[in-house]
CHARMM-style PDB file with segment names, atoms N, HN, CA, C and O in Angstrom:
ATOM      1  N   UNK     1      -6.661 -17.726  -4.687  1.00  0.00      PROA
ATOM      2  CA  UNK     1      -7.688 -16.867  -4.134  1.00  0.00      PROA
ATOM      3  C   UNK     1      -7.207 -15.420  -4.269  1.00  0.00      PROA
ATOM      4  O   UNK     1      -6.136 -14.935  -3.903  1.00  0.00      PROA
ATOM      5  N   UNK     2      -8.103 -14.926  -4.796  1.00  0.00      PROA
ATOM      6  HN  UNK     2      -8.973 -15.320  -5.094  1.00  0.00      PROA
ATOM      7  CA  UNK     2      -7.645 -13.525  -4.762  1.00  0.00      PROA
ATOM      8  C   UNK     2      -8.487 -12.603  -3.787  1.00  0.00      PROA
ATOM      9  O   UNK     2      -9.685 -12.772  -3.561  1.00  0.00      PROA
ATOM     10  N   UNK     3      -7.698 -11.603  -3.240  1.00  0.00      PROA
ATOM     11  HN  UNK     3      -6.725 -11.465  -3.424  1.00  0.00      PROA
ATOM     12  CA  UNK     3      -7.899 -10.805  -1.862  1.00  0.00      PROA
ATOM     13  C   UNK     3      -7.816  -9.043  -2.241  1.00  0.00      PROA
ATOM     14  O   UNK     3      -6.934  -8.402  -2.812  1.00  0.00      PROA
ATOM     15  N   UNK     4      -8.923  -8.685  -1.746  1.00  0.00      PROA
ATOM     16  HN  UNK     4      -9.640  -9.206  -1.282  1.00  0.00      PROA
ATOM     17  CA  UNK     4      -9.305  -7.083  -2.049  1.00  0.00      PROA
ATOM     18  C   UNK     4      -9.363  -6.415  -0.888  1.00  0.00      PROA
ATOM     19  O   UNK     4     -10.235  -6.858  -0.140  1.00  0.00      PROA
ATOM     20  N   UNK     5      -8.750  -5.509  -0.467  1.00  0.00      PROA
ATOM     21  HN  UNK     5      -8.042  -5.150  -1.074  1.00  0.00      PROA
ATOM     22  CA  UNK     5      -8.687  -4.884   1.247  1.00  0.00      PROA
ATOM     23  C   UNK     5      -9.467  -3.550   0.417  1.00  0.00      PROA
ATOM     24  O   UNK     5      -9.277  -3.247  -0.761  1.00  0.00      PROA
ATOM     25  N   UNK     6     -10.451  -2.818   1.452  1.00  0.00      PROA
ATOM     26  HN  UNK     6     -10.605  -3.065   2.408  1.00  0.00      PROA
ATOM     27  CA  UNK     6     -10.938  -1.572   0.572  1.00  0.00      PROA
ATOM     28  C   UNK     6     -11.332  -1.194   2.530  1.00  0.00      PROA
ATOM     29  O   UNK     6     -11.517  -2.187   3.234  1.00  0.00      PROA
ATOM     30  N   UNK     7     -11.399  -0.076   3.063  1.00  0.00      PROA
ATOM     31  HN  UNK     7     -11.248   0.731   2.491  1.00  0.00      PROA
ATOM     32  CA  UNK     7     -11.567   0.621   3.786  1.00  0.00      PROA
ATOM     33  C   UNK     7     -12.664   1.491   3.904  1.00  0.00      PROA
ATOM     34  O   UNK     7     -12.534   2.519   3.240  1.00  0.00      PROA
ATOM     35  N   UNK     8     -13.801   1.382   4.606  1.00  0.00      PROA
ATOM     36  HN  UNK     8     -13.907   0.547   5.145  1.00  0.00      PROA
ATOM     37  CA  UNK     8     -15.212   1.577   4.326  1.00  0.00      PROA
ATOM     38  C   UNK     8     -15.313   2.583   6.197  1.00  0.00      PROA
ATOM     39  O   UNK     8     -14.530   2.321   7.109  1.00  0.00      PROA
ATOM     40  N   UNK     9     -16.114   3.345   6.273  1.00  0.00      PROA
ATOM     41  HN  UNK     9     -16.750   3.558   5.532  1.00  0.00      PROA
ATOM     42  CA  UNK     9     -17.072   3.601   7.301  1.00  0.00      PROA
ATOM     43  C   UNK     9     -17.957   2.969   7.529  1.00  0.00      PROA
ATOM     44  O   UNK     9     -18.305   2.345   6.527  1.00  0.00      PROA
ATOM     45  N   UNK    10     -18.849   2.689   8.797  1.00  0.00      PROA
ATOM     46  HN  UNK    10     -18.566   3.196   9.611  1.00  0.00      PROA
ATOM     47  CA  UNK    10     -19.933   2.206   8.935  1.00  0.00      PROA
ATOM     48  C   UNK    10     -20.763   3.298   9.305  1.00  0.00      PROA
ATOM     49  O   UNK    10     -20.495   4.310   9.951  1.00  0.00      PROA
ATOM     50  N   UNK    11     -21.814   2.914   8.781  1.00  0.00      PROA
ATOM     51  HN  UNK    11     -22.032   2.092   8.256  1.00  0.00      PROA
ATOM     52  CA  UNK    11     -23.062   3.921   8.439  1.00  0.00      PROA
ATOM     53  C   UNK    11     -24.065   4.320   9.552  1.00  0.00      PROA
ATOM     54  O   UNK    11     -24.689   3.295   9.826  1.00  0.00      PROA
ATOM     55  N   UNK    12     -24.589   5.563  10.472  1.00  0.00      PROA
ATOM     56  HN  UNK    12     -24.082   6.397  10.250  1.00  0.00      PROA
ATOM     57  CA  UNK    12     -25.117   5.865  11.345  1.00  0.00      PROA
ATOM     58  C   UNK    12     -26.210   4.600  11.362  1.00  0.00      PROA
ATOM     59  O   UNK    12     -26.358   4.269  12.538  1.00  0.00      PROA
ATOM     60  N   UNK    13     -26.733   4.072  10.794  1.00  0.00      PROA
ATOM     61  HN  UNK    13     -26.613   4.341   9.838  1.00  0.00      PROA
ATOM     62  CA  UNK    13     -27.797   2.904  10.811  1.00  0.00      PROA
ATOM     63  C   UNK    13     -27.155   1.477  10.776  1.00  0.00      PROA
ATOM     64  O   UNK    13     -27.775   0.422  10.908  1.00  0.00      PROA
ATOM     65  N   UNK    14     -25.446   1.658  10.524  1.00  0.00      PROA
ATOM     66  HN  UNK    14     -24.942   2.515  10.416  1.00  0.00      PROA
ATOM     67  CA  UNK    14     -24.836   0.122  11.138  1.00  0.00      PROA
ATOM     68  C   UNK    14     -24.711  -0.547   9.584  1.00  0.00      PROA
ATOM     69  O   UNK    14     -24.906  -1.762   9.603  1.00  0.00      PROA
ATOM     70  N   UNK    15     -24.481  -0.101   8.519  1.00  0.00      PROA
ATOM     71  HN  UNK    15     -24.322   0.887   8.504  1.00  0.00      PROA
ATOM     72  CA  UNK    15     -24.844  -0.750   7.733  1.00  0.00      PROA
ATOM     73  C   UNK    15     -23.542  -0.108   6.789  1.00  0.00      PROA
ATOM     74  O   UNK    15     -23.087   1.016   7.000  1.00  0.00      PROA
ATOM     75  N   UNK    16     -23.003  -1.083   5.652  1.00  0.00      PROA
ATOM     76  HN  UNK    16     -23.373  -1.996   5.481  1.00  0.00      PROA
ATOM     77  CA  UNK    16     -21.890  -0.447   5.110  1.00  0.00      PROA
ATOM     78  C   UNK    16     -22.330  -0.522   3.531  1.00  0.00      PROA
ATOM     79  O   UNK    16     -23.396  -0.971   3.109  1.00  0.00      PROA
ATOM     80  N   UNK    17     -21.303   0.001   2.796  1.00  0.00      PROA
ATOM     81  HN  UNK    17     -20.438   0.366   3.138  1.00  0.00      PROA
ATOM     82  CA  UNK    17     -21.349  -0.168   1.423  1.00  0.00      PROA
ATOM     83  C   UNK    17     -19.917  -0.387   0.411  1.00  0.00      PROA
ATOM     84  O   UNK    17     -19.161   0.516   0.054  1.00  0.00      PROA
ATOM     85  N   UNK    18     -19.823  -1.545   0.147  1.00  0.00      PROA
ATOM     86  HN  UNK    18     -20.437  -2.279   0.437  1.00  0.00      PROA
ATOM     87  CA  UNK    18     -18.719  -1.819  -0.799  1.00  0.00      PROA
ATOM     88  C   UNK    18     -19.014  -1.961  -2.158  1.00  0.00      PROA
ATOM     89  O   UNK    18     -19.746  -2.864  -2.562  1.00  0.00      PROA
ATOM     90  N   UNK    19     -18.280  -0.782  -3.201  1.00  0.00      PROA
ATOM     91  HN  UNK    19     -17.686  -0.048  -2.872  1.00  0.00      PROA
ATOM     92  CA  UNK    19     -18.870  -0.390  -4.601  1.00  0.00      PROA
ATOM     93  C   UNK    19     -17.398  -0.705  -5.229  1.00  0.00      PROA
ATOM     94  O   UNK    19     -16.360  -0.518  -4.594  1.00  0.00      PROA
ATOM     95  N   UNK    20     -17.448  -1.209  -6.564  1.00  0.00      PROA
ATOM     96  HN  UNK    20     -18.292  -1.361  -7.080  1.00  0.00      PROA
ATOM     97  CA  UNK    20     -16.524  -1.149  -7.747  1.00  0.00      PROA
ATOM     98  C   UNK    20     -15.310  -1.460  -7.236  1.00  0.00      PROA
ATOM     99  O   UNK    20     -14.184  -0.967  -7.167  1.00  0.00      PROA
ATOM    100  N   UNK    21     -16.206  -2.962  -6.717  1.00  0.00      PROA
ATOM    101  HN  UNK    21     -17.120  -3.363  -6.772  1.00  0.00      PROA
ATOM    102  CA  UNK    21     -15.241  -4.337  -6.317  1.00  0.00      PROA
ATOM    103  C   UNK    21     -14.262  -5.152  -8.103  1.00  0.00      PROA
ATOM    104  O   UNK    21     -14.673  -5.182  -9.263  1.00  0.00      PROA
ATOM    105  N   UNK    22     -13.178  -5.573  -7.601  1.00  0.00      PROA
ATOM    106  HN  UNK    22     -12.844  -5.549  -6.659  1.00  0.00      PROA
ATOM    107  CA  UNK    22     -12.814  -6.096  -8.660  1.00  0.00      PROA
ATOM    108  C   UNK    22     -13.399  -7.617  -9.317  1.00  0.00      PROA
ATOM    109  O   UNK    22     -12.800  -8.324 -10.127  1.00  0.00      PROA
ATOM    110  N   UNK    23     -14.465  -7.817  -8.830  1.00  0.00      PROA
ATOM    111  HN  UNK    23     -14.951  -7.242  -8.172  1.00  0.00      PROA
ATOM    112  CA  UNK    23     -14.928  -9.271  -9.328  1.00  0.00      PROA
ATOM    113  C   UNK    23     -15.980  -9.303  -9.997  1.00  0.00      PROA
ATOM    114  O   UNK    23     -16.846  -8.430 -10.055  1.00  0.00      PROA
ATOM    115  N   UNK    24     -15.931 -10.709 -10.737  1.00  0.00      PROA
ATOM    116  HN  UNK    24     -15.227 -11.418 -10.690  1.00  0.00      PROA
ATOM    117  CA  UNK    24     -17.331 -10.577 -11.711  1.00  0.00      PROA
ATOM    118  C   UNK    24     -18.425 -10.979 -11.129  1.00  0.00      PROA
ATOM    119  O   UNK    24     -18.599 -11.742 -10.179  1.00  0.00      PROA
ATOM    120  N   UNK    25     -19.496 -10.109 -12.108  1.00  0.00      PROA
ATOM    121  HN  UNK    25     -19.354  -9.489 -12.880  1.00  0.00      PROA
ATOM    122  CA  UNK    25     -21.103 -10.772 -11.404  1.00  0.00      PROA
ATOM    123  C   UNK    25     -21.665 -12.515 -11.356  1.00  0.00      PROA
ATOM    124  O   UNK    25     -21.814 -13.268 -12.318  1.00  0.00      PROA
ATOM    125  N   UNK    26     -21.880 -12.780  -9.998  1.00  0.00      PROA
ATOM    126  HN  UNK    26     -21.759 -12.168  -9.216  1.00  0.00      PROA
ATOM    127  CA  UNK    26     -22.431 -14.015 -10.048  1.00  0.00      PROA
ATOM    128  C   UNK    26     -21.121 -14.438  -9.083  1.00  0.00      PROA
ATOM    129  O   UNK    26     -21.443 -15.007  -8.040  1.00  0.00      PROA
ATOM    130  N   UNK    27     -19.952 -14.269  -9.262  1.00  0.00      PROA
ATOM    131  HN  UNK    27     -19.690 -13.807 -10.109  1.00  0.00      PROA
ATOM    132  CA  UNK    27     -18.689 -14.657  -8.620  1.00  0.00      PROA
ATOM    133  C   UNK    27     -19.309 -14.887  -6.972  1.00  0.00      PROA
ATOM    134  O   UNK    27     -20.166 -14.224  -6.387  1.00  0.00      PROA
ATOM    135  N   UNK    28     -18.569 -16.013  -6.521  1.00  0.00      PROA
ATOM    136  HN  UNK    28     -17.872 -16.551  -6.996  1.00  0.00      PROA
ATOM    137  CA  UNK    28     -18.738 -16.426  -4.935  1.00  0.00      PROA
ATOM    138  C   UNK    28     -17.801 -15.599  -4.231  1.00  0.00      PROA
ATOM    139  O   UNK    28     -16.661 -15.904  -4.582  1.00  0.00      PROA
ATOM    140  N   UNK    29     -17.811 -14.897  -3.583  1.00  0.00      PROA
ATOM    141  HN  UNK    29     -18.737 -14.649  -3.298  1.00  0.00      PROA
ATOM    142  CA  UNK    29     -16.674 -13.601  -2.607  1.00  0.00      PROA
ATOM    143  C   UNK    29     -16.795 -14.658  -1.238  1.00  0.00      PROA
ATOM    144  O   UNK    29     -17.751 -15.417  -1.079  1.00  0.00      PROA
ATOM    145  N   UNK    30     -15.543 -14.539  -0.219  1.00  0.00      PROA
ATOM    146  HN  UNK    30     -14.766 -13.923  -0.348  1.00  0.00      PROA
ATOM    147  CA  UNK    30     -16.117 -14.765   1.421  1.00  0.00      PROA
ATOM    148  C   UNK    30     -15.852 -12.724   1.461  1.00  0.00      PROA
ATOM    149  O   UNK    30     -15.156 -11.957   0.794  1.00  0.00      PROA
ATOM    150  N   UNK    31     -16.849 -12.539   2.633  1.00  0.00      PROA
ATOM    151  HN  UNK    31     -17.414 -13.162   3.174  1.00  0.00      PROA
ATOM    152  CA  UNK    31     -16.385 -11.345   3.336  1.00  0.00      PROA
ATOM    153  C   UNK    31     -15.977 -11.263   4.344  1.00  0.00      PROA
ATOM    154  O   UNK    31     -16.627 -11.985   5.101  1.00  0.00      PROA
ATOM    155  N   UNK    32     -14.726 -10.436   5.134  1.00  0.00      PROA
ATOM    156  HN  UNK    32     -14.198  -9.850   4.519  1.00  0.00      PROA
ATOM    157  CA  UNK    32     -14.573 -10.752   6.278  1.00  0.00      PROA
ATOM    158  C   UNK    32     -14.339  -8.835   6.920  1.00  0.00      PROA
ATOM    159  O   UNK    32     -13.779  -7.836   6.469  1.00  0.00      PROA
ATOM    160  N   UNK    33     -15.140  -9.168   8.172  1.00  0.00      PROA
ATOM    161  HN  UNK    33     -15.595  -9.980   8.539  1.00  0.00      PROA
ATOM    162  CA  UNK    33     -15.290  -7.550   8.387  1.00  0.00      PROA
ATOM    163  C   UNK    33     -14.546  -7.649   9.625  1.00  0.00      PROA
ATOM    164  O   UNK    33     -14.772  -8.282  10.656  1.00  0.00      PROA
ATOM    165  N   UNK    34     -13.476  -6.767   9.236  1.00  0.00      PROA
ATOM    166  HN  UNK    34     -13.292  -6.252   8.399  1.00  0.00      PROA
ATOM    167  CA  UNK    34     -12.360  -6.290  10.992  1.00  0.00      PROA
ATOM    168  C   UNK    34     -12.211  -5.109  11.419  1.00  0.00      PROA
ATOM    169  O   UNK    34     -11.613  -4.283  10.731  1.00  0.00      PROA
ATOM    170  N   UNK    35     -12.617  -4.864  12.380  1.00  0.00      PROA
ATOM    171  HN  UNK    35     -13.103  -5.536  12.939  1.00  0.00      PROA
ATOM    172  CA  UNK    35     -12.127  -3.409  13.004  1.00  0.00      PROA
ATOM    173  C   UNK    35     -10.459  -3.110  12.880  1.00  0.00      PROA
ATOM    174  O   UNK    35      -9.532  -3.817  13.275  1.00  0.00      PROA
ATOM    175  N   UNK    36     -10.426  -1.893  12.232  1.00  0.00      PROA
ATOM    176  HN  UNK    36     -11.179  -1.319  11.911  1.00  0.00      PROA
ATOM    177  CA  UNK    36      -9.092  -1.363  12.356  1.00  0.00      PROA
ATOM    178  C   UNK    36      -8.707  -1.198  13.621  1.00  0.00      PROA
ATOM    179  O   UNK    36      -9.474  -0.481  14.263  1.00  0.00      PROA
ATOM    180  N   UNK    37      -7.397  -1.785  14.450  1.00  0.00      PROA
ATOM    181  HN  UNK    37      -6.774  -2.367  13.928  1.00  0.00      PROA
ATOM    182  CA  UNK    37      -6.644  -1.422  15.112  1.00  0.00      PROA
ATOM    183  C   UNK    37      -6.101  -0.225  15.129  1.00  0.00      PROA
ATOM    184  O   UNK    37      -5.882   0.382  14.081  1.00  0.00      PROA
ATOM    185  N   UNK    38      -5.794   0.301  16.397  1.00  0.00      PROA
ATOM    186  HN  UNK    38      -5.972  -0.192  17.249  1.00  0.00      PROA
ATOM    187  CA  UNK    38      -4.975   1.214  16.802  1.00  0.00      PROA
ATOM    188  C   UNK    38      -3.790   1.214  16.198  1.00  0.00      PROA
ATOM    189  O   UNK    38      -3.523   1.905  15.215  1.00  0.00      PROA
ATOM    190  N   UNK    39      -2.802   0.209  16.924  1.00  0.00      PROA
ATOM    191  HN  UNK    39      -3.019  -0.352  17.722  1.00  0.00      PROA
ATOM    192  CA  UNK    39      -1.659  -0.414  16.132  1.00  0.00      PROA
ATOM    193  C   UNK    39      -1.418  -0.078  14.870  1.00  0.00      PROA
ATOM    194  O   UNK    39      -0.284   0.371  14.702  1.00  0.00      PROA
ATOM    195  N   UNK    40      -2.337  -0.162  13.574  1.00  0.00      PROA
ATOM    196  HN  UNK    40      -3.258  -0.527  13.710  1.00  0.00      PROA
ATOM    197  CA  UNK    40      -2.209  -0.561  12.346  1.00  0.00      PROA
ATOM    198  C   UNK    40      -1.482   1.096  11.794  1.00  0.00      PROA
ATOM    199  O   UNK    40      -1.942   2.232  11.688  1.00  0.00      PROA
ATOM    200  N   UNK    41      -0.150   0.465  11.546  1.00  0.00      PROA
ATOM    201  HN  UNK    41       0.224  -0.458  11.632  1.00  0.00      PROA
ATOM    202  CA  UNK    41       0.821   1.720  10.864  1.00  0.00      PROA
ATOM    203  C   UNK    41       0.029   2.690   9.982  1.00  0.00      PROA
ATOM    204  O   UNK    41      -0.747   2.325   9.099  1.00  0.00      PROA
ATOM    205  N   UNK    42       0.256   3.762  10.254  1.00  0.00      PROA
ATOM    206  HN  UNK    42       0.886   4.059  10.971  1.00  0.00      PROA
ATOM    207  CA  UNK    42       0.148   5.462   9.535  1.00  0.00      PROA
ATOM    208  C   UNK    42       0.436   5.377   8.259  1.00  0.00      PROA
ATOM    209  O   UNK    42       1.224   4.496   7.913  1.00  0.00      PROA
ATOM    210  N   UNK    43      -0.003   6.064   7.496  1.00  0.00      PROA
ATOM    211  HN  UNK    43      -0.643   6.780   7.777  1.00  0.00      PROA
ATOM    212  CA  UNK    43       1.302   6.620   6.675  1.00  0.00      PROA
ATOM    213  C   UNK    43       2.466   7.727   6.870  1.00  0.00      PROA
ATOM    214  O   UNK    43       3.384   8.189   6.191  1.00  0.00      PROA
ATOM    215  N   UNK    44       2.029   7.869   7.926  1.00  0.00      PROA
ATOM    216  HN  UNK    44       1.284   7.494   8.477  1.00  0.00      PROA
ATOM    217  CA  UNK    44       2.932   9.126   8.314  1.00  0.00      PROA
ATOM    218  C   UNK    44       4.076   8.197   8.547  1.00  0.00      PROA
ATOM    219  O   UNK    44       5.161   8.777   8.529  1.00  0.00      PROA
ATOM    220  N   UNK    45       4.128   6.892   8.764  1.00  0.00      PROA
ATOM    221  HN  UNK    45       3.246   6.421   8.779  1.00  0.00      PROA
ATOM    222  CA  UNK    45       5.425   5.884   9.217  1.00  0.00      PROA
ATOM    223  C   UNK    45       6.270   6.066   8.333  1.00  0.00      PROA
ATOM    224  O   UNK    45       7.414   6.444   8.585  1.00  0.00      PROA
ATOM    225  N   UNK    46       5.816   5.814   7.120  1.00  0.00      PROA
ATOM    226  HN  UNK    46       4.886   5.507   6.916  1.00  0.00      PROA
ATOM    227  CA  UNK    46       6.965   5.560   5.604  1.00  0.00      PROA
ATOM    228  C   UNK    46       6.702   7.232   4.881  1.00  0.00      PROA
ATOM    229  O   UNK    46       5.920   7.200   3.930  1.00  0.00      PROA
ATOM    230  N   UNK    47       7.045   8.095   5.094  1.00  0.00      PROA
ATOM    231  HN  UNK    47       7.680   8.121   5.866  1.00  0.00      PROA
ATOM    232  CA  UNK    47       6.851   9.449   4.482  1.00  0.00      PROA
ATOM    233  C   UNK    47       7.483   9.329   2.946  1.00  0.00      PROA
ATOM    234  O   UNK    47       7.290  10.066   1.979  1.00  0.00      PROA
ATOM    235  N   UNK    48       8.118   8.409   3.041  1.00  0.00      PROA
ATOM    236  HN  UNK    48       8.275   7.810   3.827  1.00  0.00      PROA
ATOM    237  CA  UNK    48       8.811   8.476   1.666  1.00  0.00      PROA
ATOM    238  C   UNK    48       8.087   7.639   0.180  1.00  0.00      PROA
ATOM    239  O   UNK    48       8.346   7.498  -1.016  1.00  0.00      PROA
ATOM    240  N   UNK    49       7.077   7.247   1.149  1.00  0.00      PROA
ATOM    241  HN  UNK    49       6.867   7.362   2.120  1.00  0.00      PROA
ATOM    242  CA  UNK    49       6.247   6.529   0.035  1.00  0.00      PROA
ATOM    243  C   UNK    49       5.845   6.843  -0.932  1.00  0.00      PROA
ATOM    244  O   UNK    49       5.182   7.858  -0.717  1.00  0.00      PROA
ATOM    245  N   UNK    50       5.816   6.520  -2.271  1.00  0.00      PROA
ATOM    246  HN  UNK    50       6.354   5.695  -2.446  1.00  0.00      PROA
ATOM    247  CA  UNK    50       5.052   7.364  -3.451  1.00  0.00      PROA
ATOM    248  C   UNK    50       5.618   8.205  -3.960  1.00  0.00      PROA
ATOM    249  O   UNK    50       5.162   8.862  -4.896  1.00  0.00      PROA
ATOM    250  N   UNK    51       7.132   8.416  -3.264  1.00  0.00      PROA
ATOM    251  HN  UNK    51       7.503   7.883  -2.504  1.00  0.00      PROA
ATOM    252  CA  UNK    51       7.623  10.131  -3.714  1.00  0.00      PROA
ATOM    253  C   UNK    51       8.304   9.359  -5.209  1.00  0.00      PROA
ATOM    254  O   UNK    51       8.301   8.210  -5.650  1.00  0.00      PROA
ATOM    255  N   UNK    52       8.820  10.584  -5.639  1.00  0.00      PROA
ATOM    256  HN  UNK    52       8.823  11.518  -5.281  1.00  0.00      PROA
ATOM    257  CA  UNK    52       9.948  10.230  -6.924  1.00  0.00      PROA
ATOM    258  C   UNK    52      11.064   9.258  -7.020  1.00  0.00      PROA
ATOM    259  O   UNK    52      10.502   8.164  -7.070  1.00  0.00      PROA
ATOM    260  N   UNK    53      11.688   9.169  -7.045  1.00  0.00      PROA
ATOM    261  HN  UNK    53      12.144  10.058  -7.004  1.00  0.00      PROA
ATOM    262  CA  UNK    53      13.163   8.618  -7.366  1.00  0.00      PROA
ATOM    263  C   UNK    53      13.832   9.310  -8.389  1.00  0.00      PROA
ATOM    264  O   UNK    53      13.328   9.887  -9.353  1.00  0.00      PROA
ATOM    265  N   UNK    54      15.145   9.186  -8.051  1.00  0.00      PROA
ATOM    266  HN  UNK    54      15.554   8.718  -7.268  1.00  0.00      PROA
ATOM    267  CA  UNK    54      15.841  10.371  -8.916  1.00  0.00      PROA
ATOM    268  C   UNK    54      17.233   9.629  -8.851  1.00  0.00      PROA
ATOM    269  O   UNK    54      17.860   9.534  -7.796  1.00  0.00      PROA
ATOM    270  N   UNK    55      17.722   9.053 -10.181  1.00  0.00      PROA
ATOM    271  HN  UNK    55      17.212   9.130 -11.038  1.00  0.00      PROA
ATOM    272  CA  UNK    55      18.925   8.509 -10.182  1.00  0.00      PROA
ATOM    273  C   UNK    55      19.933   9.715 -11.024  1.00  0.00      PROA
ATOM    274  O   UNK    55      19.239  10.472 -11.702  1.00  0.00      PROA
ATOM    275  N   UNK    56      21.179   9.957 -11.075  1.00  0.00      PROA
ATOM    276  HN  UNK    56      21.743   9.342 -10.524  1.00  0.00      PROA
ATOM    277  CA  UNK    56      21.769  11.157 -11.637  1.00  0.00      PROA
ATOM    278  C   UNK    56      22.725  10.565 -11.926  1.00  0.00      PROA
ATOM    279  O   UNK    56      23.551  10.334 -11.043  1.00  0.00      PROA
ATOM    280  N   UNK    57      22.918  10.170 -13.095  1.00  0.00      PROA
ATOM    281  HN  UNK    57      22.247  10.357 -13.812  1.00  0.00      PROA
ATOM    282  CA  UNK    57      23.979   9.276 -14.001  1.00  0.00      PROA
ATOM    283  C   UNK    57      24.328   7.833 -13.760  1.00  0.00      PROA
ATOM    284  O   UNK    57      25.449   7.428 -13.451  1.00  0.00      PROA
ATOM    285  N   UNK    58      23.095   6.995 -13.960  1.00  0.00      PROA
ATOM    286  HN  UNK    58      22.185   7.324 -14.212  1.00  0.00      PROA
ATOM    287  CA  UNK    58      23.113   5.875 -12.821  1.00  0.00      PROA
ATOM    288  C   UNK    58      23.949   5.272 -13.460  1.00  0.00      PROA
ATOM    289  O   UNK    58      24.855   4.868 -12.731  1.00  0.00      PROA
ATOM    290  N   UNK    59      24.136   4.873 -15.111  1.00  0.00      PROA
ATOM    291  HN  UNK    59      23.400   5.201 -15.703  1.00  0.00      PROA
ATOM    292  CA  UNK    59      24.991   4.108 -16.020  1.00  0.00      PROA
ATOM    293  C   UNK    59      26.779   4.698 -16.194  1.00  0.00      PROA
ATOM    294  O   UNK    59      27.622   4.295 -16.995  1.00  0.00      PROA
ATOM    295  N   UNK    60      26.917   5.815 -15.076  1.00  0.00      PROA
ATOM    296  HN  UNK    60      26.233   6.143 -14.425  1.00  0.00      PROA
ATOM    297  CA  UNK    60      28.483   6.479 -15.105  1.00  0.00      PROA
ATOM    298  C   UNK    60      29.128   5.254 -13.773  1.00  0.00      PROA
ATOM    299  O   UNK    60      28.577   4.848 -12.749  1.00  0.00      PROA
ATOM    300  N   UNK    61      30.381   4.974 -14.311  1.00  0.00      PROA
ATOM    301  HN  UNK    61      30.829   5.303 -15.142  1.00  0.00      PROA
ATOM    302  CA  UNK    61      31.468   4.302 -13.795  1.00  0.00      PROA
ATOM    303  C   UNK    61      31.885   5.537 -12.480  1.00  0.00      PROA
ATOM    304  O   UNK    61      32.261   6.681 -12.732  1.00  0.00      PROA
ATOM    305  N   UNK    62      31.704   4.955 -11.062  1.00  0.00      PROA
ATOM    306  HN  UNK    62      31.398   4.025 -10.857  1.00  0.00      PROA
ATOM    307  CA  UNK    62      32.197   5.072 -10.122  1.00  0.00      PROA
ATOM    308  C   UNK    62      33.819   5.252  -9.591  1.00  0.00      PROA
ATOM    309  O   UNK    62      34.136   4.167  -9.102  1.00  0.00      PROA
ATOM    310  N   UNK    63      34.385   5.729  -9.548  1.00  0.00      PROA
ATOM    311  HN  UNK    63      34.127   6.610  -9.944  1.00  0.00      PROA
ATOM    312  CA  UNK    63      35.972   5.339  -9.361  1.00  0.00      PROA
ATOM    313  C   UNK    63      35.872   4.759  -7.976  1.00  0.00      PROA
ATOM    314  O   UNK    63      35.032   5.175  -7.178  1.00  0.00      PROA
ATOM    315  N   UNK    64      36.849   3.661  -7.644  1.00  0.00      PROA
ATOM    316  HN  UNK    64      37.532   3.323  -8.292  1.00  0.00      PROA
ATOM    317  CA  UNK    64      36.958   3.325  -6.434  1.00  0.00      PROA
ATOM    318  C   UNK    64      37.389   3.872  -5.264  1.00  0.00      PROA
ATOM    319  O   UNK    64      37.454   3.142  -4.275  1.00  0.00      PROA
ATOM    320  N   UNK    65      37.656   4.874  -5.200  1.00  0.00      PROA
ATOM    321  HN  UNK    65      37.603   5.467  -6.004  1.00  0.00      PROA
ATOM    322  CA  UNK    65      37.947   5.944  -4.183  1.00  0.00      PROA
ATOM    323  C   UNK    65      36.843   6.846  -3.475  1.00  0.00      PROA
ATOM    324  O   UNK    65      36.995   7.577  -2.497  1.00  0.00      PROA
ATOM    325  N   UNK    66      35.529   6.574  -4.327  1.00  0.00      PROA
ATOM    326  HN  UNK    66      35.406   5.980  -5.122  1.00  0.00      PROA
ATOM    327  CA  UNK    66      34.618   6.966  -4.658  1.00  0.00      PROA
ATOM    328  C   UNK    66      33.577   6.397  -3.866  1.00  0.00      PROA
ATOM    329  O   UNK    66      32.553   6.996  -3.539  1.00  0.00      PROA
ATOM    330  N   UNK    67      33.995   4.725  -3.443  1.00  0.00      PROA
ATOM    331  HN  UNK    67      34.827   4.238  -3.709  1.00  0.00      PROA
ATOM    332  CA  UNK    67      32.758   3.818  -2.610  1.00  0.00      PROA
ATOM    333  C   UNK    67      33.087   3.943  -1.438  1.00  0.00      PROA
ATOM    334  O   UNK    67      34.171   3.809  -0.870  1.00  0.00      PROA
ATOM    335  N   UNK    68      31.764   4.298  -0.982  1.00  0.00      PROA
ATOM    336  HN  UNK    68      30.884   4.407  -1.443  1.00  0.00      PROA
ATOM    337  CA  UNK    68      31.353   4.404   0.550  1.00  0.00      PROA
ATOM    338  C   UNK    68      31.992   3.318   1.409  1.00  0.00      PROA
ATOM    339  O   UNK    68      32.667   3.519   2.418  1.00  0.00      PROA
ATOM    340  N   UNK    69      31.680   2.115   0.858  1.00  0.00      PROA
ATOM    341  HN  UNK    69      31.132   1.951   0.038  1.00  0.00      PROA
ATOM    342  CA  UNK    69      31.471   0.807   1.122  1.00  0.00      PROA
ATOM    343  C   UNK    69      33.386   0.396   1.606  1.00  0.00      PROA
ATOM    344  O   UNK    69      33.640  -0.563   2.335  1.00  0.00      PROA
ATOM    345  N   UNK    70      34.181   1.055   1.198  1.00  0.00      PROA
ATOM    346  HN  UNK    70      33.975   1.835   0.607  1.00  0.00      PROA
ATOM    347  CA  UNK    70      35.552   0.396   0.980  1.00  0.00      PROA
ATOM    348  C   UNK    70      35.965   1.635   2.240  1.00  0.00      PROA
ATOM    349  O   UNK    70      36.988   1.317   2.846  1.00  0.00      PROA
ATOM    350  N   UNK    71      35.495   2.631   2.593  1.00  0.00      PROA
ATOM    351  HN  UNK    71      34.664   2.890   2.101  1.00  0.00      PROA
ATOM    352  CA  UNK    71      35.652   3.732   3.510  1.00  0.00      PROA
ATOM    353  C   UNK    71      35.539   2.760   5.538  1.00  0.00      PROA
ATOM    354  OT1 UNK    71      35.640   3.444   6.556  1.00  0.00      PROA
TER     355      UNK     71
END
């Protein structure tokens, strides 16, 4: 089963709209409609999300004096 989360408003008349769903026409969908929680994590939680990564000589030999890990 495959599962599509998409985040919608509901519409001053109560009524919603879900557009340029990933499934084909004719396809059987279930829908299931939940109010977002309070609870439900930010993104402000993980700030680091999405950013870059930056490795700086990842393939250079370490000397052992060198690891954190043996400190």
């Amino acid at each position: 089963m495959q599962a599509h989360r998409v985040e919608v408003t509901i519409k001053q008349n109560g009524t919603l709209t879900l557009e340029d769903l990933p499934f084909h026409t004719g396809e059987v969908v279930e829908v299931i409609v939940l109010a977002r929680s309070a609870s439900t994590p930010h993104a402000d939680c993980y700030p680091l999300r999405g950013e870059a990564i930056r490795y700086i000589a990842p393939a250079e030999p370490v000397a052992y004096d060198e690891w954190e890990a043996e400190r």
